[in-house]
N, C-alpha and C positions, 0 to 999 in steps of 0.2 A: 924275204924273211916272213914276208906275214902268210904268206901261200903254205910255206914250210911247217906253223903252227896250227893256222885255220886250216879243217879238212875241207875237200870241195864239196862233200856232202852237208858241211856245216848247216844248221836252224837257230834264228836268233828271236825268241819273242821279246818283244817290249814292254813298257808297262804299260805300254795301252792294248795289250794283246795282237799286236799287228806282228803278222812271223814273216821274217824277211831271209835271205839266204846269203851265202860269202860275198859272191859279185856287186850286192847290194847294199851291205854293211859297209863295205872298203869305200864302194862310190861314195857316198853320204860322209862318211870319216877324210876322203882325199880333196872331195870338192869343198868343205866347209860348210856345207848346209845342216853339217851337224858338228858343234864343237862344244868341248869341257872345260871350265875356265877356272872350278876344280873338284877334285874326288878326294875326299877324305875319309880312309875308315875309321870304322866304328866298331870295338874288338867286345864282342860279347859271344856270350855260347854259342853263336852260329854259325860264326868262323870257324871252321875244319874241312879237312882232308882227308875221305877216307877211299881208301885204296881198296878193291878187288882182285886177285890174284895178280897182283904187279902188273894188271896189263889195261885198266880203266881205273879213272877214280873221278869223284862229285866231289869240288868244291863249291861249299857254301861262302860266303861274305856277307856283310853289312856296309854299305857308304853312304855317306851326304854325298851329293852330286848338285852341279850347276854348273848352265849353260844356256846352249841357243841351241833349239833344235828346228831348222826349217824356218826362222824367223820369231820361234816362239821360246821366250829365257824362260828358263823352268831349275828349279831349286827345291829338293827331295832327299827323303831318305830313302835306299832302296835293297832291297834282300836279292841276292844274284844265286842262282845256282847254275856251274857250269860242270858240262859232263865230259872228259876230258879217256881218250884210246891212247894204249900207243901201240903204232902201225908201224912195220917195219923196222923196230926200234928207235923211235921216233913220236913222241908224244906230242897230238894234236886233240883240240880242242874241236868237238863236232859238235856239241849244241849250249847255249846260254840262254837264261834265263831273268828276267829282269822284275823284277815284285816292289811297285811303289809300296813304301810303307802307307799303313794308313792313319795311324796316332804315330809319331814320330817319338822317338826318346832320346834322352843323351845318355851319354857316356857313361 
């Protein structure tokens, strides 16, 4: 399933600007060197969807996030933007993007 949504071309930066690729997200998500314990969004104007000629679209989001990454808990707000084809009629997600907030807000 996750091959079917991730393209193999996928790019993922962090918030720490380190860009990693599919094979390397999955490892880190399947070994537990990296886990979420939880995501919660946060619906403000930068939540949307906008579509280009039916055949890409950017979604933007807002979450609080916490967890362990690598051994370090970390607990953040963060701005995602994800760029999102569809191939073969088949919408896959080729690059994300991850924006630690820097003054946090709520809801």
């Amino acid at each position: 399933m996750y091959n079917k949504y991730v393209a193999a071309d996928y790019i993922h930066t962090n918030p720490a600007g380190e860009v990693t690729d599919r094979e390397k997200e999955f490892a880190d998500m399947t070994s537990g060197v990296q886990t979420f314990s939880a995501i919660e969004p946060i619906e403000l104007p930068y939540d949307r969807i906008r579509l280009f000629n039916g055949n890409a679209a950017i979604v933007t989001t807002h979450y609080k996030v916490s967890g362990n990454d690598h051994g370090k808990i970390f607990s953040m707000q963060v701005l995602t933007l994800a760029t999102w084809i569809k191939r073969r009629g088949n919408w896959q997600i080729v690059a994300f993007q991850v924006t630690s907030v820097a003054k946090p807000f709520e809801k």
